[in-house]
C-alpha positions in Angstrom: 26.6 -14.4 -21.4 22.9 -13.6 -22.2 20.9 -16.8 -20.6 17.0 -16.7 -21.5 14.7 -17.4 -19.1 10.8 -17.8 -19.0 8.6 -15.4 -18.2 7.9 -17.6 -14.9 11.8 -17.4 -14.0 11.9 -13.6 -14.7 9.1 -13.1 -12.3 10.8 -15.1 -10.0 13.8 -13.4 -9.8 12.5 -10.2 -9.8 10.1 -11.4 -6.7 13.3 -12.7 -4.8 15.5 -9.2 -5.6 12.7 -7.5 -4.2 12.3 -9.4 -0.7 14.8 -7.9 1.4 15.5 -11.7 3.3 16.4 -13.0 0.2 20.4 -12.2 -0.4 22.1 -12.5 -3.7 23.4 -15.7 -3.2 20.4 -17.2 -3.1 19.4 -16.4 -6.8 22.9 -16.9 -8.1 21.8 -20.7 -6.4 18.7 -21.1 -7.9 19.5 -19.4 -11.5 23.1 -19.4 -11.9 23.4 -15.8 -12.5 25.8 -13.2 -10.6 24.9 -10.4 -8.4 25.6 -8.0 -11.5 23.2 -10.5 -14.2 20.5 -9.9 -11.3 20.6 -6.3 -11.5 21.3 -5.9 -14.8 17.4 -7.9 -15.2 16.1 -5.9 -12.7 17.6 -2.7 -14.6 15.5 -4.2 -18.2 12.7 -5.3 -16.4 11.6 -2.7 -14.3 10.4 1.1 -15.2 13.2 3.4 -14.2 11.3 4.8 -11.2 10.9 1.6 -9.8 14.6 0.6 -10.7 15.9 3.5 -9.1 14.0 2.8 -5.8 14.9 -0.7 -5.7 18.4 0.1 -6.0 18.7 2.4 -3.4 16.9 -0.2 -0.9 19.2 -2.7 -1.9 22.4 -1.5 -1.4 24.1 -1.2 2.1 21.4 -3.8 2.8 23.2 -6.6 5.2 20.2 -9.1 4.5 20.9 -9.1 0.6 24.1 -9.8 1.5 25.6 -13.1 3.1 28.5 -12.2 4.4 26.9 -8.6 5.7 24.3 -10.9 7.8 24.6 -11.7 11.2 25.1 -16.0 12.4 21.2 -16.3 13.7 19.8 -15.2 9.9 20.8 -18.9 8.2 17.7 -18.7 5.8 16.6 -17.6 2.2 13.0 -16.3 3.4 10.8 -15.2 6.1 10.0 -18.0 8.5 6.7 -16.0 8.3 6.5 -16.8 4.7 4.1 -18.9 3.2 5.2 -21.9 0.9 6.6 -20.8 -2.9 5.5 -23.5 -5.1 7.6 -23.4 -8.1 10.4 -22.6 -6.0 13.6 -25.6 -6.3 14.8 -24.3 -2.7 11.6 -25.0 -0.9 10.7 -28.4 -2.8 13.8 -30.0 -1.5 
């Protein structure tokens, strides 16, 4: 199922794919949209270089993951991180 999103919610899902503390899970929470909907965007949105790079970050990575983290990681970002405004997560 094809779900349109702004051009706001694109960027933000392609900012949250990118940070490496942010798992999956966390954008199927915000967007309701699958691991496989996420890359599938990332594969449209990006140029093919970059796609290719990103992909090869991602995978293997135990911080995209949940269930490949370790019990002391419990959050979506960086505790470094400054405040996302636009962000559901952080407003709550």
């Amino acid at each position: 199922m094809k779900k349109n999103f702004t051009d706001r919610q694109l960027d933000r899902i392609i900012e949250m794919a990118w940070e490496d503390r942010t798992p999956f899970e966390a954008i199927t929470f915000q967007f309701s949209i699958s691991e496989q909907e996420t890359i599938e965007i990332m594969r449209r949105e990006l140029k093919p270089k970059s796609f290719k790079m990103w992909r090869k970050r991602v995978q293997g990575r135990s911080t995209k993951h949940l269930k490949l983290r370790t019990a002391e990681v419990s959050r979506f970002r960086c505790s470094m991180q400054r405040q996302i405004t636009g962000n559901k997560i952080s407003k709550r």
